[in-house]
N, C-alpha and C positions, 0 to 999 in steps of 0.2 A: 475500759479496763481490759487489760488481755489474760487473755484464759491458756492454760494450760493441763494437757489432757496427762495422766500419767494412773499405775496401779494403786488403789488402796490398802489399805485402811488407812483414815485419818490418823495421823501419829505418825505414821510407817517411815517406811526407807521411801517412798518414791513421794509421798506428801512432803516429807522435810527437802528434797533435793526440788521438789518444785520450789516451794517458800525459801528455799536459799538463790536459788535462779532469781526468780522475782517477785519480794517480798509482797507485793501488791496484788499482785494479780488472780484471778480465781480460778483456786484450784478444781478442775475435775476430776473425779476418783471412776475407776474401774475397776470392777472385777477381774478382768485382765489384763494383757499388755493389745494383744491382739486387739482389744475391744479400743484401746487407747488411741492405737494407732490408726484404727479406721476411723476414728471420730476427727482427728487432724488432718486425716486424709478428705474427708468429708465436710473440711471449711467447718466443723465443730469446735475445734480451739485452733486458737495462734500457735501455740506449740505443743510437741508432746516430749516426755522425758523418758528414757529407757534406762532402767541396770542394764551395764554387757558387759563389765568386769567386777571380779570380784578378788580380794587375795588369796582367798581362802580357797574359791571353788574354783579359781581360773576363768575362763573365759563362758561367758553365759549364752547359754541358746538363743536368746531375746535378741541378738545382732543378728542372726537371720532374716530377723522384721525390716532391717534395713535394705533388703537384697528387693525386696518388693515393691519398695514406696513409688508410688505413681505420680506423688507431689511431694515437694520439700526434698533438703540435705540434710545433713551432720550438720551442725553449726557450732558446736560451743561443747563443752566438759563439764563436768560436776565430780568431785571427789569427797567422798562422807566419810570420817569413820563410822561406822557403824556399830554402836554398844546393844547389842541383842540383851535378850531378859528373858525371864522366866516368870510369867504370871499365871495363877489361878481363881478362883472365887473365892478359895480360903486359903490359909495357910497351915491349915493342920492335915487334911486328906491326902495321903498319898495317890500321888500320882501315877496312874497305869496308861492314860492315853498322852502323847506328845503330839500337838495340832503344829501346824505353819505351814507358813510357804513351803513351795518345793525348793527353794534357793536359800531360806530360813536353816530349814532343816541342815541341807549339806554341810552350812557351814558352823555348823555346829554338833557335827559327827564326833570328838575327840569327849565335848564333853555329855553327849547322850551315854556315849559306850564307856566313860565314866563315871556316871553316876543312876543312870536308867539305863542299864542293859536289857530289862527284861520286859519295857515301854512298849506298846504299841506304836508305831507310828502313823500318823493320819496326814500325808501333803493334801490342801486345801487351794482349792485356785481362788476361792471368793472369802478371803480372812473375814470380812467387815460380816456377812451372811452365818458363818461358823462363827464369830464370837455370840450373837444375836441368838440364835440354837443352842449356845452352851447354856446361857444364860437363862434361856428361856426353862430349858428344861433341868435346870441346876445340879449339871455335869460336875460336881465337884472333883472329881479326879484327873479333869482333865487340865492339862499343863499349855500355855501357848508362848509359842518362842515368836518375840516379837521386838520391837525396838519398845524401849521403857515407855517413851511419851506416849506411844501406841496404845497401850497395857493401861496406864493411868486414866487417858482419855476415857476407855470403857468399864471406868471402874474395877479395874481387877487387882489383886494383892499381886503384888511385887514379891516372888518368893527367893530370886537368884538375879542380882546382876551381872553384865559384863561375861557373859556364859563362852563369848569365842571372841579372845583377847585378837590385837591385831588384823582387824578386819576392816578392810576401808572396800567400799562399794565406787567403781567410776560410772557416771550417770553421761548418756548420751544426749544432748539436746537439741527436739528435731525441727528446724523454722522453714517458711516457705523461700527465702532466697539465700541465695550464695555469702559467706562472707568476704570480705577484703581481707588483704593480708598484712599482718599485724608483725612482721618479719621473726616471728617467734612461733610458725604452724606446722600443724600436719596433717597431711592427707589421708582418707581410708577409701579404698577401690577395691573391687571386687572382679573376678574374669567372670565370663560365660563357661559353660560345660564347654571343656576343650578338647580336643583331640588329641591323643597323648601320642609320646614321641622323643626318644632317645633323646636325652641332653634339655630336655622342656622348661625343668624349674630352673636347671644350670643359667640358661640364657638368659630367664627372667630378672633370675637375681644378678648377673653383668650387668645387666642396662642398667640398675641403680648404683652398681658397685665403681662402678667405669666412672661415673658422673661424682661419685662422692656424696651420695645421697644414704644416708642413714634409716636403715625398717626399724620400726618401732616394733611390727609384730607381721609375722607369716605364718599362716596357716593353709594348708592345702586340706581338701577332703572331697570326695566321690559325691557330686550333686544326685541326692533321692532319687530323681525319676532316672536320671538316663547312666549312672553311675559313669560317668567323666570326672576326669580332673578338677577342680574350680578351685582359685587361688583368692585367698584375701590379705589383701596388704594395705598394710598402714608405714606409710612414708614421711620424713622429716619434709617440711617445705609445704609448699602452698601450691594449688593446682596451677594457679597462676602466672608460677617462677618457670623462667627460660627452662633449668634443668630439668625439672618434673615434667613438661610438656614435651621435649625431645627423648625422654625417657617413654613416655606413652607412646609418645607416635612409632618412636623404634617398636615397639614392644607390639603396636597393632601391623606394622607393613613388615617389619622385618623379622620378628621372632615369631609371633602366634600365625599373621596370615590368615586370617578369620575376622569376615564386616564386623563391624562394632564388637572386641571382646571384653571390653572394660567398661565395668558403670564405675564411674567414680560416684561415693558416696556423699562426700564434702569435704572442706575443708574447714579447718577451726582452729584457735591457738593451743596451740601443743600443752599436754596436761601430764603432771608428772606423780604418779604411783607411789614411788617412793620421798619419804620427807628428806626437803632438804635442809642444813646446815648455814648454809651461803646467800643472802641474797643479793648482796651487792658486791664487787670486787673494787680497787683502786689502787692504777699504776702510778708506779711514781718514775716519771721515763716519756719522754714522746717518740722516741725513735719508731721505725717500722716496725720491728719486732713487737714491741711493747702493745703499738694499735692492732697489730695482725691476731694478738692472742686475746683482748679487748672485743675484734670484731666477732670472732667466735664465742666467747664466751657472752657476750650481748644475744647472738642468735640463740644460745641455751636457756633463754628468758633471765640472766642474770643483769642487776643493774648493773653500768658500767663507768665508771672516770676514770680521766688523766689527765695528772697534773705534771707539770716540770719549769724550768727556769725562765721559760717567757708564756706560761699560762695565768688567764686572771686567776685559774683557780689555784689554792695552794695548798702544798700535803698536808698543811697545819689543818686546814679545816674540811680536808678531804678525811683525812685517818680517822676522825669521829664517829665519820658515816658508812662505815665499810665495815663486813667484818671480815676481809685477806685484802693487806696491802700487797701489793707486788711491783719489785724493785726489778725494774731491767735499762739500765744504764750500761754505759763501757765497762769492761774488767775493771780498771784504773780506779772508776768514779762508785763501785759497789761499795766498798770499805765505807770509804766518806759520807754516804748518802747512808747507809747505814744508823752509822754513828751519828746521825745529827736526826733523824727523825725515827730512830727504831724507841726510842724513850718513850715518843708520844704514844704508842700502840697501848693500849688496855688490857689487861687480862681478859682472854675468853676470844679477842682474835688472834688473826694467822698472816705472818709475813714467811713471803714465799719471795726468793731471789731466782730469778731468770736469770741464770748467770754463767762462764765458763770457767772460775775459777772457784772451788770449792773447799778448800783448807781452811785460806784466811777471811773470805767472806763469813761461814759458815760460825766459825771462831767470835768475828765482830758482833755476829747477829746475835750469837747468845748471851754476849756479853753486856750488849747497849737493848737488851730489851728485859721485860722484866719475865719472871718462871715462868708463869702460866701464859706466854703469849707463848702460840707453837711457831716452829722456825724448820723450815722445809726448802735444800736446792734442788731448781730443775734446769738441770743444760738440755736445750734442745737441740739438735744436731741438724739443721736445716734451716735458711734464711726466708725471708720475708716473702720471697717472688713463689713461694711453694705453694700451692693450689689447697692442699688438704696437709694434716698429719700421717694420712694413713701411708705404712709399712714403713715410716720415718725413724727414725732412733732418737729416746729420749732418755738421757739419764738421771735418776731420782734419786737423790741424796737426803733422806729421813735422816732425823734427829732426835733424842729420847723424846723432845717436845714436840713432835709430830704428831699430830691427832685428827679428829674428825674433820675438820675443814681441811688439811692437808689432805686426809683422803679421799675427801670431794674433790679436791682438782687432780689426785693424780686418776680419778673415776673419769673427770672427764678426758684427762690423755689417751688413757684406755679406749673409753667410746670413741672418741675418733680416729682409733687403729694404730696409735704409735706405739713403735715396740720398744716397751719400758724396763731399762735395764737398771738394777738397783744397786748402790756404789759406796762404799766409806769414801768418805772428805778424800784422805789420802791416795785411797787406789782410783777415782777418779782423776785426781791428779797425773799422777803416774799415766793413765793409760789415755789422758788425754797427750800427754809429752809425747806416747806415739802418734794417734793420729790429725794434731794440731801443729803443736811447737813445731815438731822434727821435721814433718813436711814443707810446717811453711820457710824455717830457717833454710834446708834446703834449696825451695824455690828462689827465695830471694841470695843466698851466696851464688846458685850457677847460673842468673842474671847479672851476679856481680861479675861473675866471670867472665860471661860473654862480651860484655862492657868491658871487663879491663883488657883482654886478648882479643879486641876490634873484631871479633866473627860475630856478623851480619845474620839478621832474621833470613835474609834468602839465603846462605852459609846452611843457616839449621837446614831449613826443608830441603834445601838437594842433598846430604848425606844424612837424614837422619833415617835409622830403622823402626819397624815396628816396635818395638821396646824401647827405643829412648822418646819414642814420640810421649809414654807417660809422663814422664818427667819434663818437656817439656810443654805439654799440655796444664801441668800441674805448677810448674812458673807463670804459663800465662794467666789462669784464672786468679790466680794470687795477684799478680798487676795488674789485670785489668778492672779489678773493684775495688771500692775505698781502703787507702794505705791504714787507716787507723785502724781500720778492721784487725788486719793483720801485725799491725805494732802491739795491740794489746793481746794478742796472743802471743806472742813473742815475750813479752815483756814479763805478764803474767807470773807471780811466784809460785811456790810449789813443789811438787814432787817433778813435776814436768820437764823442769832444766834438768834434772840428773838423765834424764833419758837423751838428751841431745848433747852431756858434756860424756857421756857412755860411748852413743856412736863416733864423737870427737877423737875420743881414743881407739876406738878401735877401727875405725879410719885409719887412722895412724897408722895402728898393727898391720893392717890391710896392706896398705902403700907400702910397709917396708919389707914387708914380704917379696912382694911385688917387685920390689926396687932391688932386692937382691938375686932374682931369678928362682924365687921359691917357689914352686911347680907342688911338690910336697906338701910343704904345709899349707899352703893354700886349700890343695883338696881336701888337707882335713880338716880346714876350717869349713868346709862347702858341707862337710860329710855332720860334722856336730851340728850344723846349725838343719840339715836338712830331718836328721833324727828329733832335733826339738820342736821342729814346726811339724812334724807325720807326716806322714803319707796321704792321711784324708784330706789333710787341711792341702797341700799342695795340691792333691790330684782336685779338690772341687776350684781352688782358686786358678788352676790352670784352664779349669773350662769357662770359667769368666773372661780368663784372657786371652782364650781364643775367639770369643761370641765381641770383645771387644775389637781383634785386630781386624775381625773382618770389617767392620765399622769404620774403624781408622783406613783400613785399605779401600774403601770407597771414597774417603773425601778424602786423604792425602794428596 
């Protein structure tokens, strides 16, 4: 049978996080942590369990103890709520002494100081020894904040439950070897006392930020003896994974520069503090897009499917089992796909379309599902070959029906750094017409051109300037990737076309200005249009276009 070494009292926080680890197994109880840890360290138990988060108190002292192990990693999480109580010997004696843990106590500071302001407080490192001693000598005034089972267990009156609402304890759990990775982890490491130095944590945090690797938590603080630096970070990934291992090694030869600065603690499957909403998603789409947002959200511990036109599995009996379907199909095929399986959705989930056109999609989806399903578009503004979301543009189109599963996935947009711009149906329309429609109709009419007036790809490059090279730079990546792409943005309804049948005309105006030798009014067209764009917005996009021409003037 395996044993497990963790703090007492029978009942308690660290009894019940053992028995939820492993129902079977025997528990050992301490009077401390410390005492805990040395007994797993000392081949006394198979495991031991530690509090090191709390919501309440933040981050607990007891992760310390990890800095020292001389055997064993992290291995694994525990998440409790934790319903504290209030018991005594009787229920009639007012209470003047407040016993508990020192971690008891804190987090239950809101309701001492309302309702025993004028308590003694007594932190107690050996609960199971102080109940024993109340009891013995029948301290009737005295009060112990403890978990209810706890409280029951040794006979005590139950005089207050539930005393610090919102309280979940993360349990640490510590085994003799390494785990595997479960493609849902994350790591916690530690530096040595460092040597400080202009730009230190800057660098630290590049080496993960560079790589796309997500801290779960950072803390720096002055290690006791020698008061240095020392860093603790908890990282998304597994010690294991390519990125995480060129992250260390950068960070031991090229950033710190000091023999062994990092004990890695363990690894373990990633545990999540806050409750979620969601736990399974399912697309209805196989394209790349559709997998690429699948695969991330799979790595977030989320279950994941997709179904589509030649998959065994099908949205009919996919949608039962999901609570956010997510539609990402071509513009053309969202309406349709809509309308034929938004029915089946239930009240209480969330269909989310991945989509570029927002009016009429948005419109269908409210229509072909029923109230209580929420209905949420996200355009994202970047294709499938893109490594991460982060600094990416995503636009978010909520709907009255937009609710908590909506904001779980625009949560996870967030966490992986895209910058989420929030749109009515209509004005995403509209200001998609500038930067889709109008470019792409653009690129594909001065292709047409080129074709119709026989000037040759080698024609362009021997007279083209820095400035027209954008535009044709922005033809070619238009034709050199899939035509459908770009038909259905084209095609697309909406506010979009007014913006490309706008420029049409004033084209027009343009040229005939032009064509008459308007010198005049052309300048005050240059002159209106430069007052409506500003000053800032010009002067910052002109330093982009100089940071770009130097670019183009090396490979041209």
């Amino acid at each position: 049978m395996a044993t497990i070494a963790t703090i007492g009292p029978r009942g308690g926080q660290g009894w019940q996080a053992a028995r939820r680890y492993l129902p079977q197994a025997e528990i050992l109880l301490f009077p401390d942590l410390a005492e805990a840890v040395r007994a797993f360290e000392n081949q006394g138990s198979d495991f031991a369990i530690l509090p090191i988060y709390n919501t309440r108190a933040g981050q607990l002292k007891e992760v310390r103890m990890l800095e020292e192990l001389r055997r064993g990693y992290w291995i694994d999480n525990l998440v409790l709520s934790i319903q504290l109580s209030l018991g005594s010997l009787d229920e009639e004696t007012e209470i003047s002494v407040l016993a508990g843990g020192r971690d008891n106590l804190s987090q239950c500071e809101e309701f001492i100081a309302g309702q025993f302001p004028h308590a003694s407080l007594l932190a107690v490192s050996d609960l199971e020894a102080h109940l024993r001693e109340v009891k013995r000598l029948g301290l009737t005034g005295h009060g112990i904040v403890e978990a209810e089972e706890a409280l029951k267990e040794h006979g005590l009156v139950l005089r207050q439950r539930e005393v610090a609402p919102h309280n979940r304890t993360r349990f640490a759990v510590i085994g003799p070897t390494l785990t595997v990775p479960t493609g849902h982890d994350a790591t916690a490491m530690i530096t040595q006392p460092l040597r400080d130095r202009v730009g230190l944590l800057h660098d630290i945090l590049g080496e993960f930020a560079s790589r796309g690797i997500n801290l779960i938590d950072l803390r720096s603080e002055n290690d006791l003896t020698t008061q240095k630096l020392r860093v603790y970070i908890e990282a998304e990934g597994h010690g294991d994974s390519p990125a995480l291992r060129q992250a260390l090694s950068r960070l031991e030869h090229q950033v710190i520069q000091e023999p062994r600065p990092i004990k890695v603690l363990g690894s373990y499957p990633r545990v999540e503090m806050r409750p979620r909403h969601i736990k399974a998603f399912g697309c209805i789409g196989t394209g790349e897009m559709g997998r690429w947002f699948m695969e991330r959200l799979a790595s977030e511990g989320y279950q994941t499917m997709i179904c589509g036109r030649a998959t065994e599995l099908r949205p009919e009996t996919m949608i039962p089992r999901v609570e956010v379907v997510v539609v990402c199909v071509p513009i053309s095929a969202t309406a349709p796909t809509v309308r034929r399986y938004g029915p089946l959705l239930k009240n209480g989930q969330a269909l989310i379309l991945l989509a570029g056109e927002a009016e009429d999609s948005i419109g269908c989806a409210l229509t072909a599902t029923r109230p209580e399903v929420e209905v949420m578009l996200v355009h994202n503004l970047w294709g499938p070959k893109a490594a991460t979301m982060k600094d990416k543009n995503a636009v978010v189109v909520r709907t009255p029906r937009s609710g908590k599963l909506c904001g779980e996935f625009e949560a996870f947009l967030y966490k992986h750094g895209a910058e989420i711009f929030q749109d009515t149906p209509n004005r995403h329309d509209l200001l998609m017409g500038v930067s889709q429609k109008l470019p792409t109709a653009i690129s594909v009419a001065l292709a047409m051109t080129l074709r119709n007036e026989g000037i040759s790809p080698q024609d362009i490059a021997s007279h083209s300037t820095l400035t027209s090279l954008y535009g044709i730079l922005a033809m070619s990546r238009v034709h050199a990737q899939n035509p459908r792409t770009y038909a259905e943005i084209l095609a697309a309804k909406g506010q979009g076309n007014q913006i490309v049948k706008a420029f049409c005309q004033n084209l027009h105006q343009v040229m005939a200005h032009a064509g008459q030798d308007g010198i005049e009014p052309l300048c005050a067209l240059l002159e209106a249009n430069r007052a409506h764009l500003s000053e800032e917005f010009l002067n910052a996009r002109l330093e982009q276009a100089l940071a770009v021409d130097q670019t183009l003037g090396r490979t041209s």
